[in-house]
MMTF fields as JSON, N, C-alpha, C and O atoms, coordinates in Angstrom:
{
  "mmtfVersion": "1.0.0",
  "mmtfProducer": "UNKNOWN",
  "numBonds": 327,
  "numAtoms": 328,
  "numGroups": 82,
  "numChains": 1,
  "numModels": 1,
  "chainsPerModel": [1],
  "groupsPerChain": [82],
  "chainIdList": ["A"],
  "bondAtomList": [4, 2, 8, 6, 12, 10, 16, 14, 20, 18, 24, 22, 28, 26, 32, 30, 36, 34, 40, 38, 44, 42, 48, 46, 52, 50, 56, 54, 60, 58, 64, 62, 68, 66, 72, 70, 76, 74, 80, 78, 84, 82, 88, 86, 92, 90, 96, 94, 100, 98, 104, 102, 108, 106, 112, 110, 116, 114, 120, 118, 124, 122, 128, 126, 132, 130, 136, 134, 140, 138, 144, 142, 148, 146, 152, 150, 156, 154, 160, 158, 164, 162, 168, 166, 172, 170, 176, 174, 180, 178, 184, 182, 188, 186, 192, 190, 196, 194, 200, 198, 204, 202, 208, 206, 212, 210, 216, 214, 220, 218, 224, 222, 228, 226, 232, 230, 236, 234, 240, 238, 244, 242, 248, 246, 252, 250, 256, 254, 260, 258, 264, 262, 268, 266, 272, 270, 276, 274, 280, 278, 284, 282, 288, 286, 292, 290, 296, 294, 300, 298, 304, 302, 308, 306, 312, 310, 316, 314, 320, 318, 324, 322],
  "bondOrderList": [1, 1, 1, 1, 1, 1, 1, 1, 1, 1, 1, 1, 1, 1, 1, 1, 1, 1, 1, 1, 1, 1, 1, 1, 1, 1, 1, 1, 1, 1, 1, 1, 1, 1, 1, 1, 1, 1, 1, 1, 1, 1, 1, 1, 1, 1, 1, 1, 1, 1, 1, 1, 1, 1, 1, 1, 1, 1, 1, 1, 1, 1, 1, 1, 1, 1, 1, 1, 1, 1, 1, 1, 1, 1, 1, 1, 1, 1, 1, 1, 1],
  "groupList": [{"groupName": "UNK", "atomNameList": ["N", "CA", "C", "O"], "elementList": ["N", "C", "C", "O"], "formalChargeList": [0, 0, 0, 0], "bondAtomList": [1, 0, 2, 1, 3, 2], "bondOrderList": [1, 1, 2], "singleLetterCode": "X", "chemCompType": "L-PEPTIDE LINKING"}],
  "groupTypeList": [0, 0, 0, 0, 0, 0, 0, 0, 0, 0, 0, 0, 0, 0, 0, 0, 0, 0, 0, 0, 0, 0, 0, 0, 0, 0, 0, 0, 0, 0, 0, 0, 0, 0, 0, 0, 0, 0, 0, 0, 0, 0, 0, 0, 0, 0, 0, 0, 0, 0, 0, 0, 0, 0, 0, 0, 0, 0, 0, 0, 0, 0, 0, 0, 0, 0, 0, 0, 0, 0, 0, 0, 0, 0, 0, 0, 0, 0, 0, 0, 0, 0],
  "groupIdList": [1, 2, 3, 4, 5, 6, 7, 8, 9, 10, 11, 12, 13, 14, 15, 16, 17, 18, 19, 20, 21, 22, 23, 24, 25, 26, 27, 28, 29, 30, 31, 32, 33, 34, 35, 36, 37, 38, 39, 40, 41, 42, 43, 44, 45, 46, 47, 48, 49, 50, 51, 52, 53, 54, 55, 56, 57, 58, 59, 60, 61, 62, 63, 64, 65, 66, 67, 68, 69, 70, 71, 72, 73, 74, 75, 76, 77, 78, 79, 80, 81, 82],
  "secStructList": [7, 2, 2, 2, 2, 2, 2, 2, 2, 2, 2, 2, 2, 2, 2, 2, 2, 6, 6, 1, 7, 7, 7, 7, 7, 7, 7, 7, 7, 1, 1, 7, 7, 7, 7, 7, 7, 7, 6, 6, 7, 1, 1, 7, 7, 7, 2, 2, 2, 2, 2, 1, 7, 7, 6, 6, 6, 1, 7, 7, 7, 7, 7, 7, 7, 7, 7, 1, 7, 7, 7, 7, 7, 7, 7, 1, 1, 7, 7, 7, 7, 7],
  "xCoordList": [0.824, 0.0, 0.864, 0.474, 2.067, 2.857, 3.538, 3.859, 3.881, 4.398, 3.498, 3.976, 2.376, 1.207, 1.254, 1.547, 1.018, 0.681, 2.309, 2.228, 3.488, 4.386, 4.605, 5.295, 3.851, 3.971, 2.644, 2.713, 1.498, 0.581, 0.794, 0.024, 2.28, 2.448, 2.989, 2.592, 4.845, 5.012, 4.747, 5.481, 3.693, 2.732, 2.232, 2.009, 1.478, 1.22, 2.017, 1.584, 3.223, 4.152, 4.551, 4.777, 4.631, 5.65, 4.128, 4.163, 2.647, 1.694, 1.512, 1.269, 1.66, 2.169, 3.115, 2.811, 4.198, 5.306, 4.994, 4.902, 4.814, 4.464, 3.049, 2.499, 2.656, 1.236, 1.937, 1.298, 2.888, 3.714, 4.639, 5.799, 4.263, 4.509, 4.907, 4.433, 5.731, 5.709, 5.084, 4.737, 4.853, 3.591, 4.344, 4.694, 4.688, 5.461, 3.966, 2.805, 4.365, 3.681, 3.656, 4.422, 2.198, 2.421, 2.231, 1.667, 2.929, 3.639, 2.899, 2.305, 3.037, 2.721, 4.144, 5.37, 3.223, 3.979, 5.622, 6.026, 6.04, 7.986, 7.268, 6.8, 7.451, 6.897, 5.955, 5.917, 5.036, 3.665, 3.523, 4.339, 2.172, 2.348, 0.864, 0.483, 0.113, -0.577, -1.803, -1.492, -3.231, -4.447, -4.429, -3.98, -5.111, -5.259, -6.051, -6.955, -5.54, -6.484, -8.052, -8.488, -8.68, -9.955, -10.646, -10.028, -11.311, -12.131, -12.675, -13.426, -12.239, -12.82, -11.974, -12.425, -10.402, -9.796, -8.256, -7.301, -8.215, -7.295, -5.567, -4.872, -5.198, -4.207, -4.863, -5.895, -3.783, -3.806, -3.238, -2.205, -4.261, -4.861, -2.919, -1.872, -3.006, -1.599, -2.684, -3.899, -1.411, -2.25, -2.85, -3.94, -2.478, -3.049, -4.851, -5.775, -4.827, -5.916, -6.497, -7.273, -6.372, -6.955, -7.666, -8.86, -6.439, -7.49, -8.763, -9.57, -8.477, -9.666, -11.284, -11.726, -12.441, -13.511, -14.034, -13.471, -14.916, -15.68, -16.872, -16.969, -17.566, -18.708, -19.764, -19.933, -20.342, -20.94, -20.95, -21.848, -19.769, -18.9, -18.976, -19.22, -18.836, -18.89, -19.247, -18.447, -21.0, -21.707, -20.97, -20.142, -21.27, -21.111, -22.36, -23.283, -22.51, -22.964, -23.707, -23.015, -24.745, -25.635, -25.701, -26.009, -25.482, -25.935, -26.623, -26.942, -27.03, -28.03, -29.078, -29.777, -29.606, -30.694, -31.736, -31.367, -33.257, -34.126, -34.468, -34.792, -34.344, -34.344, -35.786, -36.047, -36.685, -38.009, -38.716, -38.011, -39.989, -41.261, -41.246, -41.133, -41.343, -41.319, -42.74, -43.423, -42.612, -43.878, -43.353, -42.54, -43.781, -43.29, -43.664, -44.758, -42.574, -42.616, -43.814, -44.216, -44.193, -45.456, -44.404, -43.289, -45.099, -44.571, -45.583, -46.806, -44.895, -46.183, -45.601, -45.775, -45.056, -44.481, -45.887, -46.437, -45.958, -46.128, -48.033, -49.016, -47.739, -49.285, -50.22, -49.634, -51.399, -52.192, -51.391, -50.363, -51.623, -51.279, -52.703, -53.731, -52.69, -53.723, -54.701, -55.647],
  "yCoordList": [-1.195, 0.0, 1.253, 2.136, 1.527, 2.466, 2.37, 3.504, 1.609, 1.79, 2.177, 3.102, 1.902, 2.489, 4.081, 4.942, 4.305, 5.726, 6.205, 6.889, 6.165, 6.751, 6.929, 7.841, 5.819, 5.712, 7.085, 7.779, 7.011, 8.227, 9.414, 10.364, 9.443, 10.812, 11.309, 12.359, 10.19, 10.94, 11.193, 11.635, 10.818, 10.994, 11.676, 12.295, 12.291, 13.804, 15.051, 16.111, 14.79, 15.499, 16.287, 17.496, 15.025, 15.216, 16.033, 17.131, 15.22, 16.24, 17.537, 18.035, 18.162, 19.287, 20.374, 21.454, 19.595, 20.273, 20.66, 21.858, 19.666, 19.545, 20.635, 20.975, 21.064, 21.952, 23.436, 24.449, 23.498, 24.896, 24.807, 24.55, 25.01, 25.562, 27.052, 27.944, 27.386, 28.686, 29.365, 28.755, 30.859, 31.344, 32.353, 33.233, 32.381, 33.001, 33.883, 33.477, 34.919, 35.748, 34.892, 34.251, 35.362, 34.254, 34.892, 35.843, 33.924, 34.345, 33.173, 32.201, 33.432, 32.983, 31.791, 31.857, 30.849, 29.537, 30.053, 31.142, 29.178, 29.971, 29.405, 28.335, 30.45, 30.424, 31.354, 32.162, 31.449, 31.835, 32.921, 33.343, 33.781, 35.132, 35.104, 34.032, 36.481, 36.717, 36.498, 36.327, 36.516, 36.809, 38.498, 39.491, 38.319, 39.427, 40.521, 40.214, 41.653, 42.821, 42.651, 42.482, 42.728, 42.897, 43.846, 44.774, 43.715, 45.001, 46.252, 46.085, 47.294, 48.494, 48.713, 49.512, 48.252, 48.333, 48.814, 48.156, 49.782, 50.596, 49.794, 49.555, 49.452, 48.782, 47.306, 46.897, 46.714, 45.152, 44.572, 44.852, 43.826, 43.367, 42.88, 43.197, 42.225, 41.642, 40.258, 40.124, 39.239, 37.688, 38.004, 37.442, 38.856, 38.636, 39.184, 38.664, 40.556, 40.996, 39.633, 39.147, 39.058, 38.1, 37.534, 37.418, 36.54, 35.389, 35.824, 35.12, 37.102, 37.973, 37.698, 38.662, 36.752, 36.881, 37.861, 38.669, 38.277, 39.658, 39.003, 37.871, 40.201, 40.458, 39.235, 38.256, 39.413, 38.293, 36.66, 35.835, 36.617, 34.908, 34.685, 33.497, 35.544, 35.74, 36.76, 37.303, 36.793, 38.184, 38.222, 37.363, 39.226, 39.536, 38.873, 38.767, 38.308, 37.8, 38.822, 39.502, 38.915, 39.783, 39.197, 38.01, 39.668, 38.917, 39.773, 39.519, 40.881, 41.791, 41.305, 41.077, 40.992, 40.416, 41.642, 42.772, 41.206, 42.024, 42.027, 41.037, 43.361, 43.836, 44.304, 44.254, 44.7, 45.463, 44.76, 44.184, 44.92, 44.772, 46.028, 47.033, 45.95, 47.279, 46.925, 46.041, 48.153, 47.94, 48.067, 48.956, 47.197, 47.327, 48.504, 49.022, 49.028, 50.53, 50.07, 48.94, 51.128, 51.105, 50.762, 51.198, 50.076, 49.421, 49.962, 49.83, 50.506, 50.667, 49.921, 50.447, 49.0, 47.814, 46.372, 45.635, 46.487, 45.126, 44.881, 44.865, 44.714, 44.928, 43.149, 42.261, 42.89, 41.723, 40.921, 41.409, 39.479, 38.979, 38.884, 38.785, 38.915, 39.693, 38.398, 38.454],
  "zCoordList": [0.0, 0.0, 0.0, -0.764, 0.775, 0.614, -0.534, -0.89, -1.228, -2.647, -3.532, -4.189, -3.883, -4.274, -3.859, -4.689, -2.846, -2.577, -2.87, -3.89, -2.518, -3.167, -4.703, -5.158, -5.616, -7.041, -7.721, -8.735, -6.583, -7.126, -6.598, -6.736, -5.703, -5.307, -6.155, -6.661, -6.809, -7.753, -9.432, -10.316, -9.429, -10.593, -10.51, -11.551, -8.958, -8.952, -9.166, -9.616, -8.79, -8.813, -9.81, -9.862, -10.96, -12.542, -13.015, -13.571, -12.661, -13.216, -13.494, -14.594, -12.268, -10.813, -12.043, -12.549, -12.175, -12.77, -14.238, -14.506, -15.273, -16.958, -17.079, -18.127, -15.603, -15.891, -15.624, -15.906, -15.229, -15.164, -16.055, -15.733, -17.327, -18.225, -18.602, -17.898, -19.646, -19.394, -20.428, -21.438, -20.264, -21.641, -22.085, -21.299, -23.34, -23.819, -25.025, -24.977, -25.85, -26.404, -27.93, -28.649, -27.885, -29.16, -30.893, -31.436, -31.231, -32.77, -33.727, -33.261, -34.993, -35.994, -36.198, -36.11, -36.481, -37.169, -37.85, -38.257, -37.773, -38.593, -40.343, -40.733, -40.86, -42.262, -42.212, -43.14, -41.181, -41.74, -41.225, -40.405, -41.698, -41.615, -40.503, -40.035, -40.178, -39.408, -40.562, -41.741, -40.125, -41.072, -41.534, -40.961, -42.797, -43.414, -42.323, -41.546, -42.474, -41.829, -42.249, -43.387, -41.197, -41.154, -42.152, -42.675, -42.281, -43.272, -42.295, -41.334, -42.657, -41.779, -40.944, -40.123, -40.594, -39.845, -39.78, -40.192, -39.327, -39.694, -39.75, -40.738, -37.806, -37.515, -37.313, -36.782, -37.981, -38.15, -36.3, -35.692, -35.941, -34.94, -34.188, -34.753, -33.085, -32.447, -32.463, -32.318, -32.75, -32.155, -30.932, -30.829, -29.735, -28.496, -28.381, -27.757, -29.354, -29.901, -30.417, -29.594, -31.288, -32.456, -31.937, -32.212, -30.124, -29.74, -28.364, -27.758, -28.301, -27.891, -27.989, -28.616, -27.626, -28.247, -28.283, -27.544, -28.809, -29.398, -27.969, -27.494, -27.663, -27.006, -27.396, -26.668, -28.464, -29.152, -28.86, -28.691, -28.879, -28.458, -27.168, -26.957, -25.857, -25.257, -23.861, -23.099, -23.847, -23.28, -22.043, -21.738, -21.321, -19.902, -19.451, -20.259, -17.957, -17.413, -16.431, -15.673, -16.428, -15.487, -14.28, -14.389, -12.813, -11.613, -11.061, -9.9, -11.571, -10.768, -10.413, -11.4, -9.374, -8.747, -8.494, -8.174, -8.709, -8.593, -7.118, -6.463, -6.652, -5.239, -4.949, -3.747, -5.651, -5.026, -6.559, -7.387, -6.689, -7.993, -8.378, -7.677, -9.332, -10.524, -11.412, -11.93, -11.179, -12.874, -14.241, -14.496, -15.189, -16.768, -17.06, -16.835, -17.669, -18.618, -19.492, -19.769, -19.788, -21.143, -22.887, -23.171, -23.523, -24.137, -25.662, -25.654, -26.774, -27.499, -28.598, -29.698, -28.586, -29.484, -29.295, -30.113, -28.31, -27.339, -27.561, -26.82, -29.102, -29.461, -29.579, -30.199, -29.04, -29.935, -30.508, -30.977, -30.634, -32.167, -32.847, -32.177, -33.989, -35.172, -35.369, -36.154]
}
């Protein structure tokens, strides 16, 4: 049983270590170049920009919790269906 638990300690260990990695800034493949500039866009983006999601891909998360009852605004959209 203690050889066991010494064999999954150091398997935790080497885990431990190979996950501290280091992060270096990241570059385009050796050969390859960046993606074409965007359309409408003046300066051509940095990879760090690139892997950025847009708003879209990823909303903000609302946690505002409703504190008191409100009444719905008047709505002059919010007609019948016909």
């Amino acid at each position: 049983m203690s050889r066991l638990r010494s064999t999954w300690t150091v398997v935790g260990l080497v885990l431990c270590l190979a996950a501290c990695g280091g992060k270096k800034e990241l570059q385009p493949a050796p050969g390859g170049s960046l993606p074409p500039k965007p359309v409408g866009v003046e300066v051509l983006p940095t990879p760090t920009e690139l892997m950025r999601p847009e708003v879209q891909a990823r909303p903000r998360r609302s946690d505002e919790l409703l504190r008191q009852s409100e009444q719905r605004r008047e709505d002059a959209f919010d007609l019948p269906p016909n």
